[in-house]
N, C-alpha and C positions, 0 to 999 in steps of 0.2 A: 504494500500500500504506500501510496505516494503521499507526502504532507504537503501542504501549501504554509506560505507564512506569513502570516498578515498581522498588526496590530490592533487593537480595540483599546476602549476608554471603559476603563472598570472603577466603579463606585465602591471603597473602603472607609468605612468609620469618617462620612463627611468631606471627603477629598476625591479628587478625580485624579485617577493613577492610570499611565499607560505600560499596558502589559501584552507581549507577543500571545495570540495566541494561535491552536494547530485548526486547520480546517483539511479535510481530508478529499476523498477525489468526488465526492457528492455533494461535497459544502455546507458539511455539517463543521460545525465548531465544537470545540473541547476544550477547557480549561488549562494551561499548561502550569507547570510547577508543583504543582498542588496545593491549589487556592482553597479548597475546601478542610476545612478543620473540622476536625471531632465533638458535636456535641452544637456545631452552628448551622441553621434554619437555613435551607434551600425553598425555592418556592419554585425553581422547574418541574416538569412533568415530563420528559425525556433528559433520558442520561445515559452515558456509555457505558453496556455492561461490564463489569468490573470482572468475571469469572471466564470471560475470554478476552478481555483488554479491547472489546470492538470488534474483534478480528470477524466474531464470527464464527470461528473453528476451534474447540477443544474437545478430545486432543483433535491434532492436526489432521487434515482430510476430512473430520468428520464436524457435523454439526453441535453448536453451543445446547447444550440442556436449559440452560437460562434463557438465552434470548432466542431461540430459537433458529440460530443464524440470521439476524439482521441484524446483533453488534449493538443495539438499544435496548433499554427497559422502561417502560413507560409508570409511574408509581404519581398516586394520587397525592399531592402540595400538602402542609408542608413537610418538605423530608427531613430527614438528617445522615450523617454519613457510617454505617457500622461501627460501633468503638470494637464489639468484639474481634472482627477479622480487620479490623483500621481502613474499610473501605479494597480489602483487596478480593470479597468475595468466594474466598477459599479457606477451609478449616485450616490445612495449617499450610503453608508456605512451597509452591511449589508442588501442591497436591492435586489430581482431582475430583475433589472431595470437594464439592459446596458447605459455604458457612450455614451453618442450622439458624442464626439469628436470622440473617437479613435474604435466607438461599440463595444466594450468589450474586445478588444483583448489588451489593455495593452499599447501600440506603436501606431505610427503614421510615414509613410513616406515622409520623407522631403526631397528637394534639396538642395543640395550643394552648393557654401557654406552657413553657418545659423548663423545668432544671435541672441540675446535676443530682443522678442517681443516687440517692444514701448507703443505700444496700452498696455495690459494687462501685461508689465513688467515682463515676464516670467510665471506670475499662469495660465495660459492660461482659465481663466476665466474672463469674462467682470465687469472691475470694476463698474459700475454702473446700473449692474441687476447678475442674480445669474445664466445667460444663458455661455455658452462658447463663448470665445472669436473673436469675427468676422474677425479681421485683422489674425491672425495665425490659428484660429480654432482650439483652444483649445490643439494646441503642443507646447505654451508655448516659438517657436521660428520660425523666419521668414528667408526667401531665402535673405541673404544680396549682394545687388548692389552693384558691382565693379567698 
């Protein structure tokens, strides 16, 4: 797959920051660097799956389980990014084994408003086994009571 490289004008905490980013041979855009952090509110509704990188194919030759081979996942606003697998939509690293929190797709839909998980303190993994988090389920943050 070919990148194209273009710039955009990305809004941070009050300030307008320009930041490269990848558009691919469809001209779809992706975030580059890893502008999304753990436990901060997305309000898209498509996003690159995370369990084949976009590609489309895992393993190679054959079709994404996640996305079905089209390399998106479409999750209804607002989202957030997996604490337990860190958005890489894979149990452990280099596996393929989908994350049981978010199934491979990278996010997870929460309601509004959210805070940081008590139980597992944001990793959205259970401190006292290696299973995901039971109180948030492994997104790392919970619906806070007003």
């Amino acid at each position: 797959m070919e990148w194209k490289w273009k710039r955009a004008k990305v809004k941070q905490q009050d300030e307008l920051l320009w930041k490269p980013i990848r558009l691919d041979q469809k001209g779809k855009s992706y975030s580059w660097g890893g502008g999304k952090r753990i436990g901060e509110i997305l309000r898209d509704e498509v996003y690159k799956c995370a369990f084949c990188n976009g590609s489309g194919e895992k393993p190679r030759g054959g079709k994404c389980s996640v996305c079905r081979g089209t390399g998106e996942v479409r999750l209804k606003p607002p989202v957030v990014m997996c604490a337990y697998c860190k958005g890489g939509g894979e149990e452990h690293p280099r596996t393929n084994v989908t994350c049981t929190a978010c199934r491979g797709k990278g996010f997870i839909s929460v309601k509004e408003p959210v805070e940081r998980c008590p139980h597992c303190r944001g990793t959205g993994a259970d401190p006292h086994s290696k299973l995901s988090c039971i109180v948030c389920r492994g997104a790392g943050v919970v619906t806070a009571e007003e």
